[in-house]
C-alpha positions as CSV (number, residue, x, y, z in Angstrom):
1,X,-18.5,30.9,31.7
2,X,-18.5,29.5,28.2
3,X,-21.7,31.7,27.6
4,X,-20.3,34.8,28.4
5,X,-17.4,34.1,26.5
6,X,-19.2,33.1,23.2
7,X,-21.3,35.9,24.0
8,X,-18.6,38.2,24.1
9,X,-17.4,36.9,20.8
10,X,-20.9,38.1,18.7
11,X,-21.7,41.2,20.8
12,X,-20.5,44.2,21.9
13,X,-18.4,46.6,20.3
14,X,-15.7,44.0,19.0
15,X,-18.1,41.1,18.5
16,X,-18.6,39.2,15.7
17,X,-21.8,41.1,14.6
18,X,-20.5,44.5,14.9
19,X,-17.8,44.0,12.8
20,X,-17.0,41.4,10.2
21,X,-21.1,40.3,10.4
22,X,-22.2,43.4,10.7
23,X,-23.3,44.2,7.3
24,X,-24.8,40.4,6.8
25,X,-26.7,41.2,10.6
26,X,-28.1,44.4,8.8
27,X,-29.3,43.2,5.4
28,X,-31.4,40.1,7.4
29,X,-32.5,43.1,9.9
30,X,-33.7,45.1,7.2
31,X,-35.4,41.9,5.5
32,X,-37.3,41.5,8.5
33,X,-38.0,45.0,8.3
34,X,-39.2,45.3,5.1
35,X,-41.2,42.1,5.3
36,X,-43.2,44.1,8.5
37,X,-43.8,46.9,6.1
38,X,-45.4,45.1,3.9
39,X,-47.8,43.4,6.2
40,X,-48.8,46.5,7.6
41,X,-49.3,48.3,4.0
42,X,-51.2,45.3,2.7
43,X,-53.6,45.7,5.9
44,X,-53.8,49.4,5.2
45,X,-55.0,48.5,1.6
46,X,-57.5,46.0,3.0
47,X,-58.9,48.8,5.1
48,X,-58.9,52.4,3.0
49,X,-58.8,51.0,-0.7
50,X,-60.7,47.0,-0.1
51,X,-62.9,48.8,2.2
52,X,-62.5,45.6,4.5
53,X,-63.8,45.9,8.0
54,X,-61.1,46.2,10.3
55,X,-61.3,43.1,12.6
56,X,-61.0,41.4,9.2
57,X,-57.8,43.2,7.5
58,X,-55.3,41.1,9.4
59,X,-52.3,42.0,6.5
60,X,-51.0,38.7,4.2
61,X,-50.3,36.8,7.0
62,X,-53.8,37.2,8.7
63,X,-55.0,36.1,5.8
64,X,-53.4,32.9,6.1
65,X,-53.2,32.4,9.7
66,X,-56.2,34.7,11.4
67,X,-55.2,33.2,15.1
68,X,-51.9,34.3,15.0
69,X,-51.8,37.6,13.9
70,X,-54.5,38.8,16.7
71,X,-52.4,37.0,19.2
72,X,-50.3,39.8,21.1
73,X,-47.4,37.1,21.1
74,X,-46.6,37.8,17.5
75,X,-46.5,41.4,17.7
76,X,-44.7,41.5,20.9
77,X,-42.1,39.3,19.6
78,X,-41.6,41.4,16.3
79,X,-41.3,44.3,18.9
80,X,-38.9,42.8,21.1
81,X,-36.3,41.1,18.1
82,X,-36.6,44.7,16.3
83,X,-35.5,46.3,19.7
84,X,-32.7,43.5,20.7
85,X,-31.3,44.5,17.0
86,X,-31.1,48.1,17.9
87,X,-29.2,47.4,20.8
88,X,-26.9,44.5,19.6
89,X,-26.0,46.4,16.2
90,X,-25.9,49.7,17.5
91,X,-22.0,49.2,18.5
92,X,-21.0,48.6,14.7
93,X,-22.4,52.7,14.0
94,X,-20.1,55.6,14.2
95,X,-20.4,59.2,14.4
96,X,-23.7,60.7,12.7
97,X,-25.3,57.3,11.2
98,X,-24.6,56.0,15.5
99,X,-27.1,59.3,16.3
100,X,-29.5,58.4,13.8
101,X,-29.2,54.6,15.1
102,X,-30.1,55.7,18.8
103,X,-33.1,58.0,17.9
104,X,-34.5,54.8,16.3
105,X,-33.8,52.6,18.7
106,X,-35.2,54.6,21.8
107,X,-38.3,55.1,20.0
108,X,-38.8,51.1,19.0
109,X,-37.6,51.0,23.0
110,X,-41.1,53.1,23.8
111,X,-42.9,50.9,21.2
112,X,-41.7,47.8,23.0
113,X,-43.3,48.9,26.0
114,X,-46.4,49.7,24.2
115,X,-46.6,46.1,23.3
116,X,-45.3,44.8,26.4
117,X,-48.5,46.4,27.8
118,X,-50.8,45.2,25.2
119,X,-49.4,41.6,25.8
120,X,-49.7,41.6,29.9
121,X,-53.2,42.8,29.3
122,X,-53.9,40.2,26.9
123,X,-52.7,37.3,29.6
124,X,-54.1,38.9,31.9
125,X,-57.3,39.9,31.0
126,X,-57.1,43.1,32.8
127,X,-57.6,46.3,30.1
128,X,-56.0,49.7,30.3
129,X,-59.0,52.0,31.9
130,X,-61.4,49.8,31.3
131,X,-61.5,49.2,27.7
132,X,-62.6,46.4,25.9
133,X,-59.7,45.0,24.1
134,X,-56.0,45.2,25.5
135,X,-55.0,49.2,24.4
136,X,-51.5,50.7,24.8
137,X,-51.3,54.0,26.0
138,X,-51.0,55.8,22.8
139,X,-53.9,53.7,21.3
140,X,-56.4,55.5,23.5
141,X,-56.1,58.3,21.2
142,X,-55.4,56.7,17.6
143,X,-56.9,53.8,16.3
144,X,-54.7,50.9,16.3
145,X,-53.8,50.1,12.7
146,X,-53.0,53.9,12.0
147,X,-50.9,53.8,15.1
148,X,-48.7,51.0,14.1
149,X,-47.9,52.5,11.0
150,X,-47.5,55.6,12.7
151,X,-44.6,53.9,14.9
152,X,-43.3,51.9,12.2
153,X,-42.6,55.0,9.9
154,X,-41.1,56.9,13.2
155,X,-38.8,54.2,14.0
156,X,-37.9,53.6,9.7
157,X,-37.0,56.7,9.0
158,X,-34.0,57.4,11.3
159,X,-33.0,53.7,11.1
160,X,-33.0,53.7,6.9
161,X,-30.7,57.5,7.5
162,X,-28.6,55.6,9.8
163,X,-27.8,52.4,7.4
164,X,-27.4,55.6,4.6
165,X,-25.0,57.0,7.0
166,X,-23.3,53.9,7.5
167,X,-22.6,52.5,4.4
168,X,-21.3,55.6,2.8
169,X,-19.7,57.1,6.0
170,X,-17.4,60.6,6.1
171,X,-13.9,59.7,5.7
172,X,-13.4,60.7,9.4
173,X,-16.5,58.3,10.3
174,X,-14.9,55.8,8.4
175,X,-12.3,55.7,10.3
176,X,-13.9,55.1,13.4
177,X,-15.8,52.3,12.0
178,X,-14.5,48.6,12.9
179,X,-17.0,46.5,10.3
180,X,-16.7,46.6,6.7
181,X,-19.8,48.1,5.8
182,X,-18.6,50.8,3.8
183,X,-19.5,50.7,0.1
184,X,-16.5,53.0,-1.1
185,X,-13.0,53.6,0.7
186,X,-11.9,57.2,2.1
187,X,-10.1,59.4,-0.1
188,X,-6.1,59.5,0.8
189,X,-4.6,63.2,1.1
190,X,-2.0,62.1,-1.7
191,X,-5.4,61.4,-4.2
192,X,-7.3,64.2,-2.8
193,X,-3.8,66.6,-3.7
194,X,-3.5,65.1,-7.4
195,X,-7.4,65.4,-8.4
């Protein structure tokens, strides 16, 4: 019982993290983000300007730590957090920035299944039709380091509209809104009349 009630207390739509967290939640998400980003850009570099064979571009952190960035642990964890955060944050978003939240989030939802499937394969040694690496679904048509940053770019863009949206919210939107994200307050009709 004391679970559900501390639980209760950070999520939902009157938990901690959707209102007086929210924008602190945020910022770290889009830390974490960002930090992703890079690690996919600096593998991109490795491949088309470094002309680095692909097994080889494994991003900054490859470089450091080969083994785990080709376990499918790592990713699938990424994928997993990035979706829990969609879900657990999504209750802070009102009225257009909420849409733009939920596009995001079901898509990282269909990426998190692509990984899912990548990381049974991997324990299981078992590979999608045959191949000879563990391959999601949309990998048997697009190599793999295109396709991540295909996914990544069609899960950024309607998540960076939605924190747009959020932190300068309609007036109407605004008022919907129980966190304290907002980076300018709502006009009043008195100011609005005397302007």
């Amino acid at each position: 019982m004391t679970t559900s009630v501390a639980a209760r207390r950070w999520l939902g739509p009157d938990g901690l993290l959707n209102t007086r967290y929210h924008k602190t939640a945020l910022m770290i998400y889009a830390v974490i983000v960002l930090a992703h980003w890079a690690e996919h850009v600096a593998q991109a570099i490795q491949v088309y300007v470094l002309h680095w064979p692909r097994p080889a571009a494994g991003g900054l952190l490859g470089l450091a730590y080969p083994v785990l960035v080709k376990s499918e642990w790592l990713h699938y964890g990424y994928a997993i957090t990035m979706m829990i955060a969609f879900i657990v944050l999504r209750h802070g978003f009102t009225g257009s920035a909420r849409t733009w939240w939920n596009t995001a989030m079901w898509i990282q939802i269909w990426h998190h299944f692509e990984h899912l499937l990548l990381l049974v394969q991997a324990m299981t040694g078992a590979y999608l039709l045959g191949a000879a690496v563990p391959t999601s679904i949309a990998q048997l048509v697009f190599p793999r380091i295109e396709l991540h940053l295909f996914y990544n770019t069609i899960v950024f863009i309607p998540m960076v509209v939605a924190i747009v949206k959020h932190l300068r919210p309609t007036p109407a939107d605004q008022a919907l809104m129980k966190c304290t994200c907002a980076t300018f307050a709502p006009a009043t009709a008195g100011a609005a009349a005397t302007s």
